[in-house]
C-alpha positions as CSV (number, residue, x, y, z in Angstrom):
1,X,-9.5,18.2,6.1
2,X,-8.5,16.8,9.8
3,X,-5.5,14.2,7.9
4,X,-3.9,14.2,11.3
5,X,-7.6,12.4,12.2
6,X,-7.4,10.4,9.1
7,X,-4.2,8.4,10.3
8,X,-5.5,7.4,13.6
9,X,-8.5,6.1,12.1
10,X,-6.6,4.5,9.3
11,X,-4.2,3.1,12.2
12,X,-7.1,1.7,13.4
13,X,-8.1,0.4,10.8
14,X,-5.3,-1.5,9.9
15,X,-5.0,-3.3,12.8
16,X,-9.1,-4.2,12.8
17,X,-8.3,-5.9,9.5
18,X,-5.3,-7.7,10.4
19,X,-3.3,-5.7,8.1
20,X,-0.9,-5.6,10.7
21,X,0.3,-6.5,14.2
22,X,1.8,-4.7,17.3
23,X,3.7,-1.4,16.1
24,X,4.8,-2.8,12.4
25,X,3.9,-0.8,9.2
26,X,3.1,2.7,8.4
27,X,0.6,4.8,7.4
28,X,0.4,8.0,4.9
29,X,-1.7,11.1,4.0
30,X,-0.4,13.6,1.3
31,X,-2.4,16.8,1.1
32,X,-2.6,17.6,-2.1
33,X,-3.2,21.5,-2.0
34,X,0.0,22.0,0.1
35,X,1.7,19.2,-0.3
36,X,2.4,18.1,3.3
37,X,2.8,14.3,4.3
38,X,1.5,13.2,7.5
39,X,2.9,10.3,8.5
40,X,2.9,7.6,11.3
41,X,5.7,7.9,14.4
42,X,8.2,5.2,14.6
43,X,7.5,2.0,16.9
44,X,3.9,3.3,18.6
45,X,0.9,1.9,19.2
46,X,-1.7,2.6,16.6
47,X,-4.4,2.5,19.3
48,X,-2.2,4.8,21.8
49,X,-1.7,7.4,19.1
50,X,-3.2,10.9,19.2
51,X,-2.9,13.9,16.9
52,X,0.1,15.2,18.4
53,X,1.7,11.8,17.4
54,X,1.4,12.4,14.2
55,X,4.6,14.0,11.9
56,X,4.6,15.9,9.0
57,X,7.2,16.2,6.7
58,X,7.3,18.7,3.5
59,X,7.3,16.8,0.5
60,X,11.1,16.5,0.5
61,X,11.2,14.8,3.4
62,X,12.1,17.2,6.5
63,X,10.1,17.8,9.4
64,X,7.5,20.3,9.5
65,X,5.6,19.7,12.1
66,X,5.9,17.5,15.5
67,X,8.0,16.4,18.3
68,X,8.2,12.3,17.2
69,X,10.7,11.0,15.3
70,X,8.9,10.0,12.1
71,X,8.2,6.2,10.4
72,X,11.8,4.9,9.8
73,X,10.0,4.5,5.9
74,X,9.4,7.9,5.8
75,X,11.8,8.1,3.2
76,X,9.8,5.3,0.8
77,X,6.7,7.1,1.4
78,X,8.2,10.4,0.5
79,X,9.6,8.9,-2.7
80,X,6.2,7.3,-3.9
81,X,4.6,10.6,-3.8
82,X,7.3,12.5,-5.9
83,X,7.4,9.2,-8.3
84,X,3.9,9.5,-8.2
85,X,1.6,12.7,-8.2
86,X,-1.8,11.1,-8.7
87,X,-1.4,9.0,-5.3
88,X,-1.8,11.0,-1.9
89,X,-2.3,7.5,0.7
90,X,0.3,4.7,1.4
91,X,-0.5,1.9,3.3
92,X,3.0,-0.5,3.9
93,X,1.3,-3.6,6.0
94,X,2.3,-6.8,7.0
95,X,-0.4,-9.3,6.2
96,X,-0.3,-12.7,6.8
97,X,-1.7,-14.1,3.1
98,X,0.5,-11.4,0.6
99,X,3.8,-11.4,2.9
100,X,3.9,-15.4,2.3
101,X,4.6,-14.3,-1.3
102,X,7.1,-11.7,-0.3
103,X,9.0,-14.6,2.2
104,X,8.9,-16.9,-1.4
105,X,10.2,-13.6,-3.6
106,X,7.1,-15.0,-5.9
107,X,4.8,-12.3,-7.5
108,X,0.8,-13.2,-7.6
109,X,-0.4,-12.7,-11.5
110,X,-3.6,-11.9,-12.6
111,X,-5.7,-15.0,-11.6
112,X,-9.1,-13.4,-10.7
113,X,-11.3,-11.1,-12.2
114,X,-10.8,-9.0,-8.7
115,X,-7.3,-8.7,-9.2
116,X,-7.7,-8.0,-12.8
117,X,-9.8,-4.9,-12.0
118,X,-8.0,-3.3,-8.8
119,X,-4.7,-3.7,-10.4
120,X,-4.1,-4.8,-14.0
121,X,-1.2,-6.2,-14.0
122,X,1.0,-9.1,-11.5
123,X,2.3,-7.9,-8.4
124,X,5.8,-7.5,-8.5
125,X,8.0,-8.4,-5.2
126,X,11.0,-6.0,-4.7
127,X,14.2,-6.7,-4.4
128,X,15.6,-7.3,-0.7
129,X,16.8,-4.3,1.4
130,X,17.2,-3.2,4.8
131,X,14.1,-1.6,6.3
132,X,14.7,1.9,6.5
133,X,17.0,2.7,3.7
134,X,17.2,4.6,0.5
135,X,17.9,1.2,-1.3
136,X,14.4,-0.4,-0.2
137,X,12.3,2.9,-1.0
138,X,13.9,2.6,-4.6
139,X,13.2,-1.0,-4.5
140,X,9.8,-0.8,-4.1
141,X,8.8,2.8,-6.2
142,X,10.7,0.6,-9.2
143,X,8.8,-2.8,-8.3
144,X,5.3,-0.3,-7.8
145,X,5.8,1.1,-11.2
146,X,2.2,2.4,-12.0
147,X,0.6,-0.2,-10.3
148,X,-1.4,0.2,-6.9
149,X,0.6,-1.9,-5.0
150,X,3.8,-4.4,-4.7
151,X,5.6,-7.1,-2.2
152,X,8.2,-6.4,0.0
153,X,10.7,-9.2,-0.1
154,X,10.7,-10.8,3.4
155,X,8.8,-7.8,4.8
156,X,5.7,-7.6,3.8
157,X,3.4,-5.3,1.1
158,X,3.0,-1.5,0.2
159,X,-0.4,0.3,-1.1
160,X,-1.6,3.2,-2.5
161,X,-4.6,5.2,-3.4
162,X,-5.9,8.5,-4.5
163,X,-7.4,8.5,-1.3
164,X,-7.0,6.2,2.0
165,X,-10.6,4.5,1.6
166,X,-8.6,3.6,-2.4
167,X,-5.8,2.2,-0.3
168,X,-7.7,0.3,2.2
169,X,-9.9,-0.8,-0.3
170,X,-6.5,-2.1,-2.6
171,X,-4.5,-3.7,0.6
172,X,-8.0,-5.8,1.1
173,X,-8.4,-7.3,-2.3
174,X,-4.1,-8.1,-2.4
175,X,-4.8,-9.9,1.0
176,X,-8.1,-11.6,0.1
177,X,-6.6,-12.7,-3.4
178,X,-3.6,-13.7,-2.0
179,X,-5.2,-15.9,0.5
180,X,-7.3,-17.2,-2.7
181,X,-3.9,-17.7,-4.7
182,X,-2.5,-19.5,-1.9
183,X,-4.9,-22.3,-1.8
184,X,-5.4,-22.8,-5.3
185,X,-1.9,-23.4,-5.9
186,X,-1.8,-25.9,-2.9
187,X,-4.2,-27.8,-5.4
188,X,-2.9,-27.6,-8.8
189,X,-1.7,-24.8,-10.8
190,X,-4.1,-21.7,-10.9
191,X,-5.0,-20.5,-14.4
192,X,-3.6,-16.9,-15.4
193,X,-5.8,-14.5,-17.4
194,X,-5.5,-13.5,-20.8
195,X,-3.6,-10.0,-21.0
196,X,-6.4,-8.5,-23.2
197,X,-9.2,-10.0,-20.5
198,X,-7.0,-8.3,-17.6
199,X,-6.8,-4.9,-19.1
200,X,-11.0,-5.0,-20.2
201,X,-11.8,-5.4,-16.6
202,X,-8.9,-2.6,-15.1
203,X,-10.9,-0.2,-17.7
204,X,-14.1,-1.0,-16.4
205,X,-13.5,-1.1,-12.9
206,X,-11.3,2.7,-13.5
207,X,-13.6,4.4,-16.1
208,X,-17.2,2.4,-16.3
209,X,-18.6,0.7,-12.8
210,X,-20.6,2.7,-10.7
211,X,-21.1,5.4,-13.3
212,X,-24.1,6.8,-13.7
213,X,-25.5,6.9,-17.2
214,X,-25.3,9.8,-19.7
């Protein structure tokens, strides 16, 4: 597979849904036969990249390949992936909607069947640290857990997939739900699932929709 391809597109991508503006955020493949991570350069253009751009580091973090310095994250994505062997995308954005909930240090439970299904349980916000460092990658692998995605205190949100169309398709629903959240609170006070309800619909969404029939 061309992942070096896969991030421009994904880089894109991000920016096309407003996942993002100018240079922030980063993007992530892991190859999960070799175990290679290509990631993102620091402070470019998503729409002036090209493959050369792109980095890869070996999956303890050192440069294999290229001649840009790499995501000043690339230490939180490197830690996901050996905190978490199923996932080989990370998507860290800054979106409007979610990063209001990062700013308040407030996490968005499970109020709709959506976020009941692509996640299971509330989005945590981790704790506060310097962009860059080893203390915000640990941050947010302990606020990420085993869920598909968390809040970056005053910084924004981080996603992850099996795949990059999983992440996209997680860093939409966060967004659109948190937008949802976000109005329904400036109402009243939004009604929070019942734990058994939440984990029915993450079992159906992970193991039963879209199956075919035995």
């Amino acid at each position: 597979m061309d992942f070096k391809q896969m991030i421009l597109e994904a880089g894109i991508e991000m920016q096309a849904k407003n996942l993002t503006i100018e240079t922030w955020g980063n993007i992530s493949i892991r190859d999960p036969e070799s175990g290679l991570i290509y990631i993102t350069p620091s402070g470019m253009p998503y729409d002036k990249l090209n493959e050369d751009d792109i980095v890869v580091l070996n999956p303890d973090g050192t440069i294999h390949e290229g001649k840009r310095t790499p995501s000043v994250e690339s230490g939180l994505h490197t830690l996901i992936y050996q905190n978490r062997t199923e996932i080989n995308a990370v998507l860290h954005t800054h979106p409007v909607d979610s990063s209001i909930f990062g700013m308040l240090r407030k996490p968005i439970p499970m109020v709709s069947d959506e976020l009941a299904q692509a996640f299971g349980e509330e989005i945590k916000v981790a704790d506060y640290a310097l962009p860059g460092s080893k203390e915000l990658a640990e941050n947010a692998v302990r606020a990420l857990g085993t869920n598909m995605a968390c809040l970056l205190a005053n910084h924004g949100a981080l996603c992850v997939g099996r795949n990059m169309q999983e992440c996209f398709k997680t860093a939409s629903v966060l967004e659109s739900q948190a937008r949802i959240y976000y109005k329904a609170l400036c109402i009243g006070t939004p009604v929070v699932l019942k734990e058994d309800d939440v984990a029915y619909m993450r079992d159906f969404a992970l193991n039963k929709y879209g199956k075919t029939n035995q």
